[in-house]
DOVEX-188701 format. One record per atom (N, C-alpha, C, CB): residue in three letters; x, y, z. Coordinates in steps of 0.001 Angstrom, whole numbers, plus 524288, in hexadecimal, padded with zeros to 5 digits. Glycine has a CB too. Layout:
N
ALAXYZ;...
% end
This chain:
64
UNK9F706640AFC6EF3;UNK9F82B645FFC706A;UNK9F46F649D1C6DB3;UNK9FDD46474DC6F1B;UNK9F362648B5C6930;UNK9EEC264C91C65DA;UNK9EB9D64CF9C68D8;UNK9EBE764AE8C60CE;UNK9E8F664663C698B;UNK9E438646EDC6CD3;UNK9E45D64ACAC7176;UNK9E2F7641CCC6EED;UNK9E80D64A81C7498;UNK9E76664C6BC77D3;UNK9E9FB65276C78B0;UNK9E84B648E9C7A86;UNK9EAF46538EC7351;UNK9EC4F65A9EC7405;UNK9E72F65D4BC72D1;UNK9F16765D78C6F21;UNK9E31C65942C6EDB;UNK9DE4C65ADDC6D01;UNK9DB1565B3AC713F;UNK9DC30657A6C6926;UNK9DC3965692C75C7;UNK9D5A0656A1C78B4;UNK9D87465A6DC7EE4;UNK9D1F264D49C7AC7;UNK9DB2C65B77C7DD2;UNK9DE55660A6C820A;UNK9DFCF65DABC8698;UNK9D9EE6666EC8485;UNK9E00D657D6C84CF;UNK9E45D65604C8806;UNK9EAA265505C88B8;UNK9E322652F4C886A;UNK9ECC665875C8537;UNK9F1046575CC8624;UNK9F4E365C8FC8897;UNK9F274654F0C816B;UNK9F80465B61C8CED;UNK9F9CC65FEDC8FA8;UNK9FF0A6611AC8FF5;UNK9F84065FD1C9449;UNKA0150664BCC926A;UNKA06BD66644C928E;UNKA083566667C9808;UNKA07C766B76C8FE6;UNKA0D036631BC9A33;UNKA0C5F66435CA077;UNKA0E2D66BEBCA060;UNKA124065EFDCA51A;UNKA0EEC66B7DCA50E;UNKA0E4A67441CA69C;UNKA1314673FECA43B;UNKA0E646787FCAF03;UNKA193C670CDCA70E;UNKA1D5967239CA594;UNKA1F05672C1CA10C;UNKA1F9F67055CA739;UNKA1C3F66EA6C9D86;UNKA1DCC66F07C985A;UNKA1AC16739FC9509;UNKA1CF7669A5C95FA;UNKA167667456C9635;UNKA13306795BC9569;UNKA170167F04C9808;UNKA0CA167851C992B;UNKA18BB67D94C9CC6;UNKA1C8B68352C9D0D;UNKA2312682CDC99DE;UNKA1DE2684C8CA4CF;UNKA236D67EC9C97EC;UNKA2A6867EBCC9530;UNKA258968153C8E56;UNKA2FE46742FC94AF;UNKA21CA67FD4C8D80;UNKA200C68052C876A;UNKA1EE56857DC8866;UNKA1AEB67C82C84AF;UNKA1C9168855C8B31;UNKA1AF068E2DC8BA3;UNKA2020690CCC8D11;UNKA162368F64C9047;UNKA230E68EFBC8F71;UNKA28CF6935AC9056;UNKA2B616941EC8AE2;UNKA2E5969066C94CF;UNKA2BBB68EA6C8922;UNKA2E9D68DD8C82E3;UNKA2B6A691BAC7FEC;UNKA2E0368708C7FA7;UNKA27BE691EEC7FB3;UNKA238D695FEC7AEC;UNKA24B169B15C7C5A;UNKA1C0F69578C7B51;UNKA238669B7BC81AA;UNKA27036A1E6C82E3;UNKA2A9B6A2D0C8308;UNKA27146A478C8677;UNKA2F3E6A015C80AF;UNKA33956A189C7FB4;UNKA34E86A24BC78B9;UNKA36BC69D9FC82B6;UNKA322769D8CC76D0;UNKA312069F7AC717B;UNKA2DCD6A39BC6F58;UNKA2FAB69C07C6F48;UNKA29836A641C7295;UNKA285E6A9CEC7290;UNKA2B6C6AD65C70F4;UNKA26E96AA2AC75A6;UNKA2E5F6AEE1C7347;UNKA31B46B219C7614;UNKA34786B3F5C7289;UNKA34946B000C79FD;UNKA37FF6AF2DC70C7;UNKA3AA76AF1CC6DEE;UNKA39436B290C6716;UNKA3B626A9E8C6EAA;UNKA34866AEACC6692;UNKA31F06B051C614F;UNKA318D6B736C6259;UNKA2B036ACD2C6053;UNKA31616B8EFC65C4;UNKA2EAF6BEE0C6766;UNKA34066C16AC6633;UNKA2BF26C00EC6EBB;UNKA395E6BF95C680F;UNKA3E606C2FEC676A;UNKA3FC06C1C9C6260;UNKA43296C1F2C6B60;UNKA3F936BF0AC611F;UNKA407C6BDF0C5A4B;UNKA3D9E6C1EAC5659;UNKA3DDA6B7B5C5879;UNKA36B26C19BC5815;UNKA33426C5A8C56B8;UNKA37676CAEEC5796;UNKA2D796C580C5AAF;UNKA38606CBB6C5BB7;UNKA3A136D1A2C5BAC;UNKA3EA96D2FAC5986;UNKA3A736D3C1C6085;UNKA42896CE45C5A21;UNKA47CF6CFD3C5683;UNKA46606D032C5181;UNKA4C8B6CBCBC568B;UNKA42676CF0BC5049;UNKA418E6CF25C48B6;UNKA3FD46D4C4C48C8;UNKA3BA86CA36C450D;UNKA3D2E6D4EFC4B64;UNKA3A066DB16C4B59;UNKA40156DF15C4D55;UNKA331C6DB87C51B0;UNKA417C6DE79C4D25;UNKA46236E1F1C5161;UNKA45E76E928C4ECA;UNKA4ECE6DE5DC500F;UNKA46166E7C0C4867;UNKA47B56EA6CC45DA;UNKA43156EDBDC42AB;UNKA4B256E79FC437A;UNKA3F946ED11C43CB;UNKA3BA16EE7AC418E;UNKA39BA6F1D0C4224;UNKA392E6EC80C4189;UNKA35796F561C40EA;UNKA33CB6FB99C42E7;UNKA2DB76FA1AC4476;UNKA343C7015BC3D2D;UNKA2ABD6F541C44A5;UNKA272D6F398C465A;UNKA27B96EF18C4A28;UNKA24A86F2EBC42BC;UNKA24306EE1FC4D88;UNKA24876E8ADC4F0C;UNKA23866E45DC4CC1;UNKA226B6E805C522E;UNKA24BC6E030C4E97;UNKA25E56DB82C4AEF;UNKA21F96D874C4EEE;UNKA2D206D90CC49F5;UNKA1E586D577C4D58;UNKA1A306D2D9C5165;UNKA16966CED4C4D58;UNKA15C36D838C54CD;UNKA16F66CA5AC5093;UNKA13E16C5B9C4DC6;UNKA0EE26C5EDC511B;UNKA170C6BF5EC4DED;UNKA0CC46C80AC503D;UNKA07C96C7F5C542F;UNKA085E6CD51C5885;UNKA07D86C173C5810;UNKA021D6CD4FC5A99;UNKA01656CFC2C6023;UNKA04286D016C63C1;UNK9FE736CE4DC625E;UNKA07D56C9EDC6516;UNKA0A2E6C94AC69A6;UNKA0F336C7CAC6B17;UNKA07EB6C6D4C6B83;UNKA11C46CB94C6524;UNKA17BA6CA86C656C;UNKA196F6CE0DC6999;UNKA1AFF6CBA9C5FEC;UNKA18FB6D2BFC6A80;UNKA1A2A6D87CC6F8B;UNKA188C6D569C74BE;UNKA14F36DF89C6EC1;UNKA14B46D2D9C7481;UNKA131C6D17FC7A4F;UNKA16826CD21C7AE5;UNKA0CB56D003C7B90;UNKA16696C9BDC7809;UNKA199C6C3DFC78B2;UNKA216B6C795C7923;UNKA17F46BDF9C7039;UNKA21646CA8DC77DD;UNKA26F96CC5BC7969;UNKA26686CF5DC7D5F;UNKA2A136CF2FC757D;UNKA24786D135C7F92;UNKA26306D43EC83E1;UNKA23426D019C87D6;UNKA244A6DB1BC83EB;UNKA210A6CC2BC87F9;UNKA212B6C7E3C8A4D;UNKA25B36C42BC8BE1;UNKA1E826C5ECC87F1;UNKA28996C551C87BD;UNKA2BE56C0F1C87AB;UNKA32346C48EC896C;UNKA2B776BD6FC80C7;UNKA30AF6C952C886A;UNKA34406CD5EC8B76;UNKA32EB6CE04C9289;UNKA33056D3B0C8839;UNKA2E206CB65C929C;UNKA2D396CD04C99C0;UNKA2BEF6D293C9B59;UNKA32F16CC17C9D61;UNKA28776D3C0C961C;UNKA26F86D947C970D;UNKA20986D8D5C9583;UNKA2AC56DDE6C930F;UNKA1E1E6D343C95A8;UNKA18626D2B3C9525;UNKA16066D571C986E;UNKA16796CDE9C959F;UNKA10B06D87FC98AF;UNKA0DB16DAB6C9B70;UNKA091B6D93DC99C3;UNKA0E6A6DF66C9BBD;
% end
């Protein structure tokens, strides 16, 4: 299996590639409302990076 994650032969069928990408955007997600309940109270924003605001209003269905 090394060998073949190294020489870029080794693959993921689609379905299991779409159950692993739904799962991540849901932990996404998750991590992002947690982010904001900590921040709830604060008089600044609370942000681990650039793309905590975008990754939430993404995950709110308000991406543009």
């Amino acid at each position: 299996m090394h060998a073949q994650a190294r020489s870029g032969g080794l693959t993921l069928d689609e379905d299991a590639a779409d159950r692993l990408l739904t799962e991540l955007d849901t932990i996404r997600c998750r991590v992002d409302e947690l982010i904001e309940a900590a921040g709830a109270g604060l008089d600044v924003p609370l942000g681990f990076g650039d793309n905590t605001t975008s990754c939430t209003r993404w995950c709110a269905g308000t991406w543009t």
